[in-house]
C-alpha positions, 0 to 999 in steps of 0.5 A: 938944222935944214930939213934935208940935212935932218934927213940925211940918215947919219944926222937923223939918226942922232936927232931926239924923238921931239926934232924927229916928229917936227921934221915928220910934220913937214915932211907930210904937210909939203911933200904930200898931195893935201887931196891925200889922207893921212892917218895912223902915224907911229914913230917905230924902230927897226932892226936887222942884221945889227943895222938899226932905224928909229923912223915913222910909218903912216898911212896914205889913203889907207895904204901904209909908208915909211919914211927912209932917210937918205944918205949922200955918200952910199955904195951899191952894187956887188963884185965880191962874187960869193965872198963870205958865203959857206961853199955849203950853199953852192958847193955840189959836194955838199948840196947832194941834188944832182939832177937839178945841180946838173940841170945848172951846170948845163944852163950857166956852166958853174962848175967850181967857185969860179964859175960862181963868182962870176955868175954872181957877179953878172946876176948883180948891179955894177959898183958905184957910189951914189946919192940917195934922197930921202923917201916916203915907201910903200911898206909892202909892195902891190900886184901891178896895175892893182889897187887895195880896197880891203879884205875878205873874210872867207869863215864869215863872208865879211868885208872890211875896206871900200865898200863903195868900190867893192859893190861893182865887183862882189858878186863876181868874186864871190862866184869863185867860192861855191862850195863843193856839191858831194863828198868826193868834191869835198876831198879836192876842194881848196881855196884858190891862192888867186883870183884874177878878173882882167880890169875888174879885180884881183884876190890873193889868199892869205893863208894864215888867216884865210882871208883874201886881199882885194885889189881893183884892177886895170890893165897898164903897162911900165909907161901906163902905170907910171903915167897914171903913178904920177898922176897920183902924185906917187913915183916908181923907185929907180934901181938906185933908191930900190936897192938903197931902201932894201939893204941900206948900203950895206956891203952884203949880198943879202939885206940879212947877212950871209946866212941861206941854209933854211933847214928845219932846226933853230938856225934854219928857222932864224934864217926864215924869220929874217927873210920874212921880216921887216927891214932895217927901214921897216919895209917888206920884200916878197919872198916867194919867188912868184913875181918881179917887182918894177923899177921906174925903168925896164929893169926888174928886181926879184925873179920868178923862178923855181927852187932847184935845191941849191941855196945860192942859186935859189936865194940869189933874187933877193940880194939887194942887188940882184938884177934879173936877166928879164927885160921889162918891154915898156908896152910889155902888160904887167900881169899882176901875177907876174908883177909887183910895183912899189909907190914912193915920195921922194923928198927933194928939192922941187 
């Protein structure tokens, strides 16, 4: 079998574990820059919402990817408005948040199902049928003009990562932790969630552990980054191959199924869990409402938003093709608190 049939995604997923790692072989030996590092490949299997992918994960220059296969034939977009979701994650009736339901009312004019559908639809991409490459993706998308050299221990003040490129920017970063100097301090004190140093550094907290991703920083705009992208032998994913590596095609709203009801009990933790896991490709989406991510062109997937208490509207960003009403200016700085942006190989004919 050809490689690109190999990969096309209805033949991969039959091949046997030994074809697999052949054709991963010469994926990494002619679709890779040879000045890259490669290292830590794993074979792995994925699954959500009943979709499932056996594919690889590896390491590029210390920053992991996974392998998508592709498909010739996908439908993407949305016109199905809010088909097979409950009334309860729309319906005022049930959502009992009036002031902030009002405030929506006001600004989009959803005042019944109707008005939804509609609002859903024009929040979306159009439908249309497509051919998807395969593709090498970055597993977890990047702080725009950013790049990861390690982490920071904040308990132990230790350091893992690029040692070489952390000297330049340390003593500056750890400027930013001085303990507080008296007990009323002490009361207030709290680790800052980011630390940004324009063309020098950026750090984001990671609460669970207290550790801080480190990244380098340069300013660039959607030209500059992707100029520079390029350079790295990397490219930007098109809306197409980004909506295709986050639900696969499936005909739903949301990559999980239809669920948005995030209460504290067994089901609204379930739902959680698959917010935050990997998908059906092994890949990660932030969740948080806290940046756009970047295409190759100006259009933006995710939002930056508040939650207003209304479940639909609130999740409504991550539906696999959900388009923001932002348009990214090509010389328009990408703030690395606003934006994120995702690398990816595509697996074509050169």
């Amino acid at each position: 079998m050809h490689l690109f049939e190999a990969l096309e995604w209805s033949n991969w997923k039959n091949l046997s574990i030994e074809v697999k790692n052949q054709v991963i072989n010469q994926v990494l030996m002619y679709f890779v820059s040879p000045l890259k590092r490669i290292s830590d490949v794993e074979y792995k299997e994925f699954e959500l919402a009943g979709v499932k992918c056996g594919t690889f994960e590896c390491s590029i220059d210390g920053e992991r990817f996974v392998l998508v296969p592709g498909s010739k034939e996908v439908i993407l977009g949305w016109d199905l408005g809010t088909q097979g979701l409950p009334v309860t994650v729309w319906d005022k009736k049930a959502i009992h948040v009036d002031t902030h339901f009002e405030t929506i009312v006001a600004n989009y004019g959803l005042e019944n199902g109707e008005d939804w559908d509609i609002f859903v639809n024009e929040s979306t991409s159009a439908l249309r049928k497509v051919s998807i490459p395969p593709m090498l993706i970055q597993k977890e998308a990047l702080p725009a003009g950013t790049k990861f050299i390690g982490q920071l221990d904040t308990i132990t003040g230790e350091f893992q990562g690029l040692v070489e490129q952390f000297a330049p920017i340390e003593e500056n970063l750890r400027q930013h932790f001085k303990q507080p100097t008296n007990f009323e301090e002490s009361l207030m004190w709290q680790l800052p969630t980011q630390i940004f140093e324009k063309d020098s550094f950026y750090a984001l907290l990671h609460p669970a552990d207290e550790t801080y991703r480190i990244y380098r920083h340069q300013t660039c705009t959607l030209n500059t980054w992707r100029r520079y992208l390029h350079q790295q032998m990397f490219d930007l994913l098109d809306e197409d191959q980004w909506e295709y590596a986050v639900g696969g095609g499936t005909r739903k709203l949301f990559r999980w199924g239809t669920e948005l009801d995030e209460e504290i009990n067994y089901y609204g933790k379930q739902v959680t869990k698959k917010m935050h896991q990997e998908n059906m490709f092994g890949l990660l989406f932030d969740v948080q409402h806290t940046r756009w991510e970047i295409t190759d062109s100006n259009r933006l997937k995710l939002e930056k938003q508040a939650d207003v208490g209304i479940p639909l509207f609130d999740k409504l960003p991550l539906s696999s093709y959900y388009r923001s009403r932002k348009i990214l200016a090509e010389e328009e700085i990408l703030d690395p608190c606003d934006f994120l942006y995702r690398k990816v190989i595509v697996i074509a004919h050169q």
